[in-house]
Backbone as JSON Lines, residues from 0, in Angstrom:
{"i":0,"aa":"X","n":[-13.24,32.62,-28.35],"ca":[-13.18,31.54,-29.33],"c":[-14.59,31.22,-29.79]}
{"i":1,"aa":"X","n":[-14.85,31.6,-30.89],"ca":[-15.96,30.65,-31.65],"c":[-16.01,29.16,-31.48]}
{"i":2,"aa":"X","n":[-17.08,28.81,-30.95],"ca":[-17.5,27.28,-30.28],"c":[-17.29,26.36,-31.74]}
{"i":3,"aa":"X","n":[-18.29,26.67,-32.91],"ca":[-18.62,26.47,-34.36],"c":[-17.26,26.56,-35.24]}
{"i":4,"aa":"X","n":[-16.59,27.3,-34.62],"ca":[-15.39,27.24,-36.0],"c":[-13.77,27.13,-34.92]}
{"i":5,"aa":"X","n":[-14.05,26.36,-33.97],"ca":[-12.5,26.51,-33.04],"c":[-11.25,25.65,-33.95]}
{"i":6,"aa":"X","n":[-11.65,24.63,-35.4],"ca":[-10.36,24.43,-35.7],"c":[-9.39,25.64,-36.66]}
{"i":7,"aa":"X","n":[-10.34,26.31,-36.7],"ca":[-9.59,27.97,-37.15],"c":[-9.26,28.71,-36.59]}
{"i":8,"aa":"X","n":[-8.85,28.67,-35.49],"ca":[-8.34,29.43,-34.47],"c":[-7.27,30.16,-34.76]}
{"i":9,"aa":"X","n":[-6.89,31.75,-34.19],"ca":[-5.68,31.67,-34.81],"c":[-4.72,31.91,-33.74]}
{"i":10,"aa":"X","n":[-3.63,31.85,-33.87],"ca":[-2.74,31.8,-32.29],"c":[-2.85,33.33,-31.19]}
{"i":11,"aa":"X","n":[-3.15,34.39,-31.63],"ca":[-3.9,35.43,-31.24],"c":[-5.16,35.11,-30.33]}
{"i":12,"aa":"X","n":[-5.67,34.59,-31.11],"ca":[-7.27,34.33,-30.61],"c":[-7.12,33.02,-29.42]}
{"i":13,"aa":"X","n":[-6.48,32.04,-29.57],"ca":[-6.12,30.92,-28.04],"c":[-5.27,31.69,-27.1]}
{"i":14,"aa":"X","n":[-4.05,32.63,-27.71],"ca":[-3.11,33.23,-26.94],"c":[-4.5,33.9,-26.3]}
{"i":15,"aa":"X","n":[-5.21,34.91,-26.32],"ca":[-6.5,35.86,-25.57],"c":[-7.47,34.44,-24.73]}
{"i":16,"aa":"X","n":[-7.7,33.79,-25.24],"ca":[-8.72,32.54,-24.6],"c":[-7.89,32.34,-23.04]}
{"i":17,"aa":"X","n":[-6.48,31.73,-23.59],"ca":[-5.61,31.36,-22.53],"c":[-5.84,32.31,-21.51]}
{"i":18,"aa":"X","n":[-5.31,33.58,-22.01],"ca":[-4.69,34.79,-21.14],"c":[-6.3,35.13,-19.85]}
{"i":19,"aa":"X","n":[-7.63,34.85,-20.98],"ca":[-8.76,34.93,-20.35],"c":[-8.89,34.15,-19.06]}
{"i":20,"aa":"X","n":[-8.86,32.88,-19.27],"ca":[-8.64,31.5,-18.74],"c":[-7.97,31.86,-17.51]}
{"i":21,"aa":"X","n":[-6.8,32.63,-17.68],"ca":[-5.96,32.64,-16.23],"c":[-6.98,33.98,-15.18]}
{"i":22,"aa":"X","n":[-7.24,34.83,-16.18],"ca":[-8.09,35.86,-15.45],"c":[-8.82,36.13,-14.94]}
{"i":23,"aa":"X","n":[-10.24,34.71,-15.17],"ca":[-11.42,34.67,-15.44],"c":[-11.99,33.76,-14.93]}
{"i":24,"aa":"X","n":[-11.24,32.05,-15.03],"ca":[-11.08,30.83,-14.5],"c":[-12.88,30.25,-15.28]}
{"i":25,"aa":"X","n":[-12.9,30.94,-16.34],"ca":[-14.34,30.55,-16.92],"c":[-14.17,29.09,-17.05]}
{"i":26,"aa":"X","n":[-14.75,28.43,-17.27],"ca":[-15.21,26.84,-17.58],"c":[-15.59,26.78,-19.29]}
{"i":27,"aa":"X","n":[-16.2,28.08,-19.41],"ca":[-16.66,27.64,-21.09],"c":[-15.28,27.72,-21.74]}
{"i":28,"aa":"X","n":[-14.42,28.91,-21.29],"ca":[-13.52,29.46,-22.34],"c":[-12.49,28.04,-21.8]}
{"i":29,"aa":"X","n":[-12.33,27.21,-21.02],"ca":[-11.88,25.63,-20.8],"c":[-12.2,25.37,-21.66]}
{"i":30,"aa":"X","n":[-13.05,24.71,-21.65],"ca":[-13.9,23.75,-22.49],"c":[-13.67,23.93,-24.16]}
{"i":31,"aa":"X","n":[-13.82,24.83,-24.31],"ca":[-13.13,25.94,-25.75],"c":[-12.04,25.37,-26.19]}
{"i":32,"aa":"X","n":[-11.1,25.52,-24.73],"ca":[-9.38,25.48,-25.38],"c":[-9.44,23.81,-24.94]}
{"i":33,"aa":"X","n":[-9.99,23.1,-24.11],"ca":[-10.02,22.03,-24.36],"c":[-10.79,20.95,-25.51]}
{"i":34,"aa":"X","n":[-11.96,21.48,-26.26],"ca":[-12.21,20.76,-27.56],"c":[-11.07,21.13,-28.31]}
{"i":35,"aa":"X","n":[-10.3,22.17,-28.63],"ca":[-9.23,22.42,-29.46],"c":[-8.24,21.79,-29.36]}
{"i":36,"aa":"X","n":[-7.59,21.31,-28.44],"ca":[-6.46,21.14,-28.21],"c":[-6.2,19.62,-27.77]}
{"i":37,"aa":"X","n":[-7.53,18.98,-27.11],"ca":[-6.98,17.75,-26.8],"c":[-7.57,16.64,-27.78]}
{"i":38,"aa":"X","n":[-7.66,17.15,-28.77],"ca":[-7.53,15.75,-30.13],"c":[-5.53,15.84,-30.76]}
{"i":39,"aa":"X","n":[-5.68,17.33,-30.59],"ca":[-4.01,18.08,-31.29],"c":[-2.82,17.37,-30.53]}
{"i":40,"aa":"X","n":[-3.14,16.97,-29.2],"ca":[-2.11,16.16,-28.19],"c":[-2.48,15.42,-28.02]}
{"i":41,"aa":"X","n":[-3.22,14.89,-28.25],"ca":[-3.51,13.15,-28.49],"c":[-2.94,12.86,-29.38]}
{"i":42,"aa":"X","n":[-3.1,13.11,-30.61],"ca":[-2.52,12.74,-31.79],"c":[-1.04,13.1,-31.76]}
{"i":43,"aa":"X","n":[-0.38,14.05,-31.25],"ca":[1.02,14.36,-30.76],"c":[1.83,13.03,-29.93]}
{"i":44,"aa":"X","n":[1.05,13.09,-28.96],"ca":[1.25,12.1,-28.01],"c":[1.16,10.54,-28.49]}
{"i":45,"aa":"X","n":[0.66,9.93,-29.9],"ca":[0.96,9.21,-29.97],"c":[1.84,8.81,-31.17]}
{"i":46,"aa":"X","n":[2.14,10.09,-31.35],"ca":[2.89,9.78,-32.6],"c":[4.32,10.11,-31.85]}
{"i":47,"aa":"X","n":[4.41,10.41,-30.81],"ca":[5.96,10.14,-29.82],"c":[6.11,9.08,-28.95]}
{"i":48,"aa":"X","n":[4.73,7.74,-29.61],"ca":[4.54,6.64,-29.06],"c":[3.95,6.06,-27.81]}
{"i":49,"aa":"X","n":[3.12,7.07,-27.32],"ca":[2.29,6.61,-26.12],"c":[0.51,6.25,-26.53]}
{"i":50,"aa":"X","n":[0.22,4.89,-26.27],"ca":[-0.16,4.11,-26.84],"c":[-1.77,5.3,-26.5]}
{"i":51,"aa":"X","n":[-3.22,4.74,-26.96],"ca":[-3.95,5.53,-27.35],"c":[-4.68,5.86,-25.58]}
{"i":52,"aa":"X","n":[-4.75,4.88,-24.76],"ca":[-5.3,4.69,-23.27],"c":[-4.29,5.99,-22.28]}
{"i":53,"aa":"X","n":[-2.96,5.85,-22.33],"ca":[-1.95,6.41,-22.22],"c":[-2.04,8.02,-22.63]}
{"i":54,"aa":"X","n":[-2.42,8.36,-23.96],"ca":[-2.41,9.3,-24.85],"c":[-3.54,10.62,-24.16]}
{"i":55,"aa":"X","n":[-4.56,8.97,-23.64],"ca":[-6.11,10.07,-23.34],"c":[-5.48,11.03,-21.6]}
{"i":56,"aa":"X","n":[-4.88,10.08,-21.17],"ca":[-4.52,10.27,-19.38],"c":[-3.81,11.72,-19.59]}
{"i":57,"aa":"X","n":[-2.89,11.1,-20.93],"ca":[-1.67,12.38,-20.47],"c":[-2.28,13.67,-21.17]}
{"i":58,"aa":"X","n":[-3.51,13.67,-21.82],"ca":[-4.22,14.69,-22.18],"c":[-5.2,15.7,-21.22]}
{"i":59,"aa":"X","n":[-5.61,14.21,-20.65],"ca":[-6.36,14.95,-19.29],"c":[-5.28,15.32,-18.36]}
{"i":60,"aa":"X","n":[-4.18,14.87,-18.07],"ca":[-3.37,15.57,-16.6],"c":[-2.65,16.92,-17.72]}
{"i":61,"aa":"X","n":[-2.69,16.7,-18.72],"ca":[-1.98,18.66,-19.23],"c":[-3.27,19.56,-19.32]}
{"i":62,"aa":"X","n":[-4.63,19.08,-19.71],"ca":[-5.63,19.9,-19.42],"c":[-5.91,20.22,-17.78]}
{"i":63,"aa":"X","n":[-5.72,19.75,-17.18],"ca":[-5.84,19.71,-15.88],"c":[-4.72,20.99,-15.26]}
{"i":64,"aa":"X","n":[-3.5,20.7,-15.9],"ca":[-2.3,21.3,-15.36],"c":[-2.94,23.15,-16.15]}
{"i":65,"aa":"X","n":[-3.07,22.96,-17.49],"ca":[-3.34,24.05,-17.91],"c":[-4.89,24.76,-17.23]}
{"i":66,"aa":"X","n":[-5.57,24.17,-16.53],"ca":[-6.62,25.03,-15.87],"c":[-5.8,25.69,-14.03]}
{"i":67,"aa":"X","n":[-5.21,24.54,-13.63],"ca":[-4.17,24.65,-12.65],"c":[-3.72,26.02,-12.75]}
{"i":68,"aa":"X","n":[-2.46,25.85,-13.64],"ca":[-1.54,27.12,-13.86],"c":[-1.72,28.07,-14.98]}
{"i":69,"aa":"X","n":[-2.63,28.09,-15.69],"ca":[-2.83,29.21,-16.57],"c":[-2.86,30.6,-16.55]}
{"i":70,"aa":"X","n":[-2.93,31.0,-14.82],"ca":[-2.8,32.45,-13.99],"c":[-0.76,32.88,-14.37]}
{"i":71,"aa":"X","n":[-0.14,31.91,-14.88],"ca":[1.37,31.99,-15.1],"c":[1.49,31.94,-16.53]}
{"i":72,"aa":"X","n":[0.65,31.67,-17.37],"ca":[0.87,31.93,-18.6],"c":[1.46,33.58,-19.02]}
{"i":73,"aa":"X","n":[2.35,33.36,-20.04],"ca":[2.82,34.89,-20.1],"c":[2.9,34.65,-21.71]}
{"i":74,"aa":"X","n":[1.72,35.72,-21.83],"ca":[1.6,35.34,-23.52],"c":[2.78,36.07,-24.27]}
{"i":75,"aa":"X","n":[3.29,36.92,-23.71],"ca":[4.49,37.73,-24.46],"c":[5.74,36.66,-24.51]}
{"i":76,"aa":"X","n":[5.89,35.25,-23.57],"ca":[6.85,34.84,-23.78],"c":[6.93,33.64,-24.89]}
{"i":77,"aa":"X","n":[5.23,33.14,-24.95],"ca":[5.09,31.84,-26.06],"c":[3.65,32.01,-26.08]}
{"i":78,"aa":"X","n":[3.48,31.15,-27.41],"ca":[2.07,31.03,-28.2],"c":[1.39,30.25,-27.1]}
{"i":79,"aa":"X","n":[0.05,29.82,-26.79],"ca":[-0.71,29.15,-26.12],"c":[-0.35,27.9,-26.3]}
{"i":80,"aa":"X","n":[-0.31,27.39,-27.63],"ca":[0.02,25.8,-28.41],"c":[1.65,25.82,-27.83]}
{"i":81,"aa":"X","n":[2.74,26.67,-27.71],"ca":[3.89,25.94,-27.61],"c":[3.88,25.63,-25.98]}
{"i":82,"aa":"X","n":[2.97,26.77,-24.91],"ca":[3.04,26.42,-23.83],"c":[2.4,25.17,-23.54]}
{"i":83,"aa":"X","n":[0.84,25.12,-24.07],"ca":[0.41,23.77,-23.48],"c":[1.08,22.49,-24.26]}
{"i":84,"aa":"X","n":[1.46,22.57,-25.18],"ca":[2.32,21.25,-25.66],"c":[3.21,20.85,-24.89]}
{"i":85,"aa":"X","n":[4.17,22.38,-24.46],"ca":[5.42,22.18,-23.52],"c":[4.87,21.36,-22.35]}
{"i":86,"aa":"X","n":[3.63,21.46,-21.67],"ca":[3.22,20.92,-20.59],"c":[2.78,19.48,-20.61]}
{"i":87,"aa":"X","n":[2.11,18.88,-22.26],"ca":[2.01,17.78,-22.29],"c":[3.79,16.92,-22.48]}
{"i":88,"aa":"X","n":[4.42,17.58,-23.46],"ca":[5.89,16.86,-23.75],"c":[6.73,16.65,-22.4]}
{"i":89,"aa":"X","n":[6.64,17.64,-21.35],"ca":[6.73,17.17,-19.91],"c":[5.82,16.44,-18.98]}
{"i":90,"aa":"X","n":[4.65,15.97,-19.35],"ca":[4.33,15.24,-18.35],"c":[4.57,14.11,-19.02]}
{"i":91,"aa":"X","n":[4.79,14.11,-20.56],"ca":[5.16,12.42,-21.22],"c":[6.38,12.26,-20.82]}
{"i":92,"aa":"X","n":[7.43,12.9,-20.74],"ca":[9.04,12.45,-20.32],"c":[8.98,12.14,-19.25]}
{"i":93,"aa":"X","n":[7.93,12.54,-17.84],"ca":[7.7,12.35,-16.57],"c":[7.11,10.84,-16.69]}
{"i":94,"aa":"X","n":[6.38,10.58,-17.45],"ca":[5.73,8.82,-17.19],"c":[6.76,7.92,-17.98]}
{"i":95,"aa":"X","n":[7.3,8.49,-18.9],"ca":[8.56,7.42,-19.21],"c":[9.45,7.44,-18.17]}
{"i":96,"aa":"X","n":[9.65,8.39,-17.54],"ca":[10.62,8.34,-16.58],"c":[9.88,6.95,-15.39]}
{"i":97,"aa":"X","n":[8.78,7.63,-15.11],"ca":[8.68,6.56,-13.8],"c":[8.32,5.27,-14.37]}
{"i":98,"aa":"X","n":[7.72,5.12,-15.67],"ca":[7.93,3.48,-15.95],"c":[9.33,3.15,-16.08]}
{"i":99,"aa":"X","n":[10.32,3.66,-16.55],"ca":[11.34,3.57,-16.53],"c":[11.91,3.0,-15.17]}
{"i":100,"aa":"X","n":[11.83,3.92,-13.94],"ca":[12.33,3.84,-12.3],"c":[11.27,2.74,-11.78]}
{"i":101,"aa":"X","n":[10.26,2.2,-12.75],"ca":[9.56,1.13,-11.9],"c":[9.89,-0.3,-12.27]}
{"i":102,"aa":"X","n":[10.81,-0.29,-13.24],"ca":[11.89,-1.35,-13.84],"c":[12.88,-1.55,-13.23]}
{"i":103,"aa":"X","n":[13.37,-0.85,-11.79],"ca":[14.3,-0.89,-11.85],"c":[14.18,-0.8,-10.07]}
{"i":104,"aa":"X","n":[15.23,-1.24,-9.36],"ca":[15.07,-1.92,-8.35],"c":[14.98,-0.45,-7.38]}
{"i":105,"aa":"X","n":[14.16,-1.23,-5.96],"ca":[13.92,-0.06,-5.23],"c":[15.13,0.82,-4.44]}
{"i":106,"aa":"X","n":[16.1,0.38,-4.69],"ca":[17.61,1.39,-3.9],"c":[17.58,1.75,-5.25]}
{"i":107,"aa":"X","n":[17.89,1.45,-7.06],"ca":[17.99,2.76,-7.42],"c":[16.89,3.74,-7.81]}
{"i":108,"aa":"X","n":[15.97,3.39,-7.11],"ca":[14.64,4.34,-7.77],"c":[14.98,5.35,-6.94]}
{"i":109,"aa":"X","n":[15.9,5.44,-5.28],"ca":[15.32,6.44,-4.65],"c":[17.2,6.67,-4.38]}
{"i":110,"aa":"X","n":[17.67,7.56,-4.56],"ca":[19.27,7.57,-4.73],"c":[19.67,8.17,-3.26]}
{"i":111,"aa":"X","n":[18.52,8.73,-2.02],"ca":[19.35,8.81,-1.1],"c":[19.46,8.01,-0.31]}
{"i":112,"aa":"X","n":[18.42,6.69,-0.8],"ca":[18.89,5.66,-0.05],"c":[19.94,4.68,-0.02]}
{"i":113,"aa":"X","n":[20.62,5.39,-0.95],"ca":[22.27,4.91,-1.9],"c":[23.48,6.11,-1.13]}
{"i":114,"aa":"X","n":[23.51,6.76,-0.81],"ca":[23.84,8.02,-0.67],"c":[23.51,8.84,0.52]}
{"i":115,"aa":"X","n":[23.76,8.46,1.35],"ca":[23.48,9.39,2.68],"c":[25.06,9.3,3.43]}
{"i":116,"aa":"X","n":[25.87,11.12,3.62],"ca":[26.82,11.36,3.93],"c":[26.63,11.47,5.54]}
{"i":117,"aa":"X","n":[28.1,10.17,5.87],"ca":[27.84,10.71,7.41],"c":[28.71,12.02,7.68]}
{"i":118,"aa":"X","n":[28.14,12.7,9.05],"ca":[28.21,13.73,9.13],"c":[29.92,13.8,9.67]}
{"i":119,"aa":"X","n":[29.88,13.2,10.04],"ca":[31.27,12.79,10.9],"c":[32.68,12.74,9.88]}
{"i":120,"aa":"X","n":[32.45,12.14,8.9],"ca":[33.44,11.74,7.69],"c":[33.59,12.77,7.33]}
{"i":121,"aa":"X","n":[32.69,13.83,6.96],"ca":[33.11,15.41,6.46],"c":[32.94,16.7,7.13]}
{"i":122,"aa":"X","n":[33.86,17.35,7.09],"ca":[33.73,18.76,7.49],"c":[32.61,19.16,7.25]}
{"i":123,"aa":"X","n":[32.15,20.65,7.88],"ca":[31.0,21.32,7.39],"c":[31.13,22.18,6.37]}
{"i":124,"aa":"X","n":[32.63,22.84,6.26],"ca":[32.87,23.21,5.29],"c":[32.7,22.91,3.61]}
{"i":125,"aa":"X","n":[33.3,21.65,4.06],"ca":[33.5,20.38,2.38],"c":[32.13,20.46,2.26]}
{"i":126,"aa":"X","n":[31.36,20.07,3.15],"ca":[29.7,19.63,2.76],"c":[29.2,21.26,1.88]}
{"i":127,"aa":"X","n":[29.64,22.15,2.77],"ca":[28.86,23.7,2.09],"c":[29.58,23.79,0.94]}
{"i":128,"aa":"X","n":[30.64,23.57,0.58],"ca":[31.29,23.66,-0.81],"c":[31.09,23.23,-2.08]}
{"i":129,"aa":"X","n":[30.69,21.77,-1.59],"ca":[30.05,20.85,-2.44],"c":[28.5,21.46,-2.77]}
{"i":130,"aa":"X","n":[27.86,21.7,-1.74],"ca":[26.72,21.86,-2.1],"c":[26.67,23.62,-2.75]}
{"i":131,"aa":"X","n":[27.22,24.11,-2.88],"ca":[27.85,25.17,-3.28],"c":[27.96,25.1,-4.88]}
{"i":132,"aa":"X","n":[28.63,24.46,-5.06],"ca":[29.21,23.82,-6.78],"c":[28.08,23.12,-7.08]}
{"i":133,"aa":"X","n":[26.76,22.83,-6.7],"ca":[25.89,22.32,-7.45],"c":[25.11,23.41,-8.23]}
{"i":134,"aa":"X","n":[24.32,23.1,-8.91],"ca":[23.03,24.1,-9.3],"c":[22.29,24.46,-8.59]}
{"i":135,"aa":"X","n":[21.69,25.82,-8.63],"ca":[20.74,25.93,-7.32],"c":[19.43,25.22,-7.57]}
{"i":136,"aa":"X","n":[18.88,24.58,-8.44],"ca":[17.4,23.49,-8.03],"c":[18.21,22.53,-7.38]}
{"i":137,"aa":"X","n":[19.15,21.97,-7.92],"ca":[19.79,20.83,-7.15],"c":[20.11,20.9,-6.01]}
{"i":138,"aa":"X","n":[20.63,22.13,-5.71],"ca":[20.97,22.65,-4.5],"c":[19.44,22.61,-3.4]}
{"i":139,"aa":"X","n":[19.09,23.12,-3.83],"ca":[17.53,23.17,-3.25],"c":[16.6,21.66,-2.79]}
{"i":140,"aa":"X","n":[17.0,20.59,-4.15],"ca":[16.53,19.73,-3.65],"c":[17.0,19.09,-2.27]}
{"i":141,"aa":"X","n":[18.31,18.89,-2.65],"ca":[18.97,18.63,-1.78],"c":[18.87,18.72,0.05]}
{"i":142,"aa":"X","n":[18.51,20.19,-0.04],"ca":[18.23,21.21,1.07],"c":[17.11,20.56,1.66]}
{"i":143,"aa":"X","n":[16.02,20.33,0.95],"ca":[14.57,19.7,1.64],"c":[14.9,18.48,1.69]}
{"i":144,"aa":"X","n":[15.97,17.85,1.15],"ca":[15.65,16.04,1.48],"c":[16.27,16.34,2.79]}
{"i":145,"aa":"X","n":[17.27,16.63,3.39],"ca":[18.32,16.37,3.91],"c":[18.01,17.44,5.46]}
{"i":146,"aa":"X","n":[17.46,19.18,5.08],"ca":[18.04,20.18,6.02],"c":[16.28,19.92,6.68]}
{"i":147,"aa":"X","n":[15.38,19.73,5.96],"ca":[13.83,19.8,5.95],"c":[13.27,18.47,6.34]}
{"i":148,"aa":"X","n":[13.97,17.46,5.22],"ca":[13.59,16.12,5.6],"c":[12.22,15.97,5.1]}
{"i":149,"aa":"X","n":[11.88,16.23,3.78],"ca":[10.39,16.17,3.21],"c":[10.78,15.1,1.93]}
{"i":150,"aa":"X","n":[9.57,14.51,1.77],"ca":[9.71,13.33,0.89],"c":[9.91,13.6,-0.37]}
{"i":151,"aa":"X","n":[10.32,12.91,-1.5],"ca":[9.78,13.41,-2.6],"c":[8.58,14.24,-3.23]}
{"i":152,"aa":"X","n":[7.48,13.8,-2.91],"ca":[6.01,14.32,-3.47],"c":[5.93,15.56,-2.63]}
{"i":153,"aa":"X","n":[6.26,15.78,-1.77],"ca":[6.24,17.37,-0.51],"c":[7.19,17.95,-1.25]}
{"i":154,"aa":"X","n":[8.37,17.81,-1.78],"ca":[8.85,18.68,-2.49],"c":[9.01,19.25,-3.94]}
{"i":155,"aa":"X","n":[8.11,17.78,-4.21],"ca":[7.42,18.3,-5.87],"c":[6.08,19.24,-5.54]}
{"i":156,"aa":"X","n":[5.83,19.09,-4.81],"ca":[4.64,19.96,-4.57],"c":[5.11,21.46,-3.95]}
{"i":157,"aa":"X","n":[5.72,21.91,-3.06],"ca":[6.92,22.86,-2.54],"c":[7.11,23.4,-4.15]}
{"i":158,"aa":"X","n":[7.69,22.6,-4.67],"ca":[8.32,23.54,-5.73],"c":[8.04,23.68,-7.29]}
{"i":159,"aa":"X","n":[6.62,22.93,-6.63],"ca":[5.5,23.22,-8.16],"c":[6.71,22.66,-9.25]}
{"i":160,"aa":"X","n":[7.05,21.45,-9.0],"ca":[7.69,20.6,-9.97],"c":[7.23,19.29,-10.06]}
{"i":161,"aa":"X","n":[6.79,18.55,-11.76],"ca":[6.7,17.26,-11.34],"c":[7.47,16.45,-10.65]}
{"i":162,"aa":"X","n":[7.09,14.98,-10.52],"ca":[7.25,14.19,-8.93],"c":[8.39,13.71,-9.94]}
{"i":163,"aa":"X","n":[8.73,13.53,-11.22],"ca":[9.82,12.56,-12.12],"c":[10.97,13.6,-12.24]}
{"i":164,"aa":"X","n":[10.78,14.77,-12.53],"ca":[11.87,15.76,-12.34],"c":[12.47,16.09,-10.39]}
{"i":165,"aa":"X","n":[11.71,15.96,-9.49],"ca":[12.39,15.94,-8.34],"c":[13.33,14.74,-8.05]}
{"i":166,"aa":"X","n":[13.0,13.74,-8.95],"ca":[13.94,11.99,-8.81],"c":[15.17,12.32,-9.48]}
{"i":167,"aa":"X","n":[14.68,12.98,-10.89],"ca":[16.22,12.87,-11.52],"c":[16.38,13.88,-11.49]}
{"i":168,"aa":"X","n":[16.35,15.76,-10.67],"ca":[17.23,16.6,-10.47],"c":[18.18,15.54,-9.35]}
{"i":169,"aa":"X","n":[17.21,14.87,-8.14],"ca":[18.08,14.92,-6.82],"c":[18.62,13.24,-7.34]}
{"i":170,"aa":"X","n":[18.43,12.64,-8.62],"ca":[19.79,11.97,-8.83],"c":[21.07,12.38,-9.44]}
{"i":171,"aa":"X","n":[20.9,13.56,-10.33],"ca":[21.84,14.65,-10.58],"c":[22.99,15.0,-9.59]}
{"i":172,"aa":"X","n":[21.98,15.48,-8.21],"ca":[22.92,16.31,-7.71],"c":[23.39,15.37,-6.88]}
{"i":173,"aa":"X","n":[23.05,14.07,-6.47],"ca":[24.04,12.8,-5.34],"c":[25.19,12.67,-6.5]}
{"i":174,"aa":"X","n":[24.74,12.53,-7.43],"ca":[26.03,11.68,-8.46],"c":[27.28,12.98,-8.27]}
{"i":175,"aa":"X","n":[26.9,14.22,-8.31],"ca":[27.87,15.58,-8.76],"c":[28.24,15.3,-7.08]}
{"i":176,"aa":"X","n":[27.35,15.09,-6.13],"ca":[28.08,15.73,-4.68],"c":[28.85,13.92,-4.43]}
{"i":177,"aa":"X","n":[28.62,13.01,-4.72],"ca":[29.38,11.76,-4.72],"c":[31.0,12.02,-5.35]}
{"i":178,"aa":"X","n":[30.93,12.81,-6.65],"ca":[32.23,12.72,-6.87],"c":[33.01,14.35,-6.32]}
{"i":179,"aa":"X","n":[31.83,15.02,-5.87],"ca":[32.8,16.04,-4.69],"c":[33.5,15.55,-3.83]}
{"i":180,"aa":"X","n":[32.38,14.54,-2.77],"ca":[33.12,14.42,-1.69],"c":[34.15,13.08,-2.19]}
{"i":181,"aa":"X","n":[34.48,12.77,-3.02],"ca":[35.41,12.06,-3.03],"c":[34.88,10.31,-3.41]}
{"i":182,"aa":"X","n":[33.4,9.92,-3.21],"ca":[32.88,8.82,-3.39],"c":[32.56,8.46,-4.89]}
{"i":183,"aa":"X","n":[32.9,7.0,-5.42],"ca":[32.69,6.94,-6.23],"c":[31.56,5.83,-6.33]}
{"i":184,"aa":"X","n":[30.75,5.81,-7.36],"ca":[29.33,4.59,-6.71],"c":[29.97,3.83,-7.72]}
């Protein structure tokens, strides 16, 4: 990337920066895709209403994420701009989410503290069935709250998922295994 002319970039030329970036872990060719890109999601970011203080954070945690994971970028599957956008538009649905769950009282922020099957009431069967008929992330979450016993943040981290998507997969899958086993909340 030309330092002097980076708002001409063309998606070729960030797609190669990126692909560099994961290869290379340079700091300049950062710095590069970060003058480019974090005025472009700022201004994104607040025109999907996250105020300008807000706008700067969630710019720095997707630049952050994109120096993180950029060794997984796969330029054959998306442009550089739709991946790192994809990464800012998910970490913004992730902070609405938890301002959202911080409105809202502490049994439903955390749903297995709503929801814990005694073992006794069900077969082992019913339990594997149920958990069977879920999705396998759900399934999975499930597995570490319960077979592992790891907190939320240990299993957002485990499974290289944000901490707002491990809340509402594993409120997903209580609500689906609630009306398996027969409970209705």
């Amino acid at each position: 990337m030309d330092p002097d002319n980076s708002s001409t970039e063309t998606p070729d030329q960030l797609k190669q920066s990126l692909v560099d970036l994961g290869r290379y872990r340079d700091k300049q060719t950062f710095a590069l895709l970060y003058d480019f890109f974090a005025p472009r999601l700022k201004r994104h970011l607040m025109s999907k209403g996250a105020h300008g203080e807000m706008a700067e954070e969630l710019v720095q945690e997707t630049m952050l994420s994109v120096w993180r994971h950029c060794k997984s970028y796969d330029p054959d599957k998306s442009t550089a701009s739709t991946w790192i956008f994809r990464i800012a538009r998910n970490l913004w649905i992730d902070r609405l989410r938890k301002e959202k769950a911080d409105l809202m009282s502490p049994l439903d922020n955390y749903p297995e503290s709503s929801f814990v099957p005694a073992m006794t009431e069900f077969d082992s069967d019913k339990i594997k069935s149920a958990l069977n008929n879920l999705p396998q992330q759900q399934a999975q979450l499930v597995y570490k709250v319960y077979y592992e016993g790891k907190s939320h943040r240990e299993i957002s981290e485990d499974m290289d998922m944000p901490l707002g998507s491990v809340k509402s997969g594993l409120r997903l899958a209580f609500t689906k295994l609630r009306n398996q086993m027969g409970e209705v909340k």
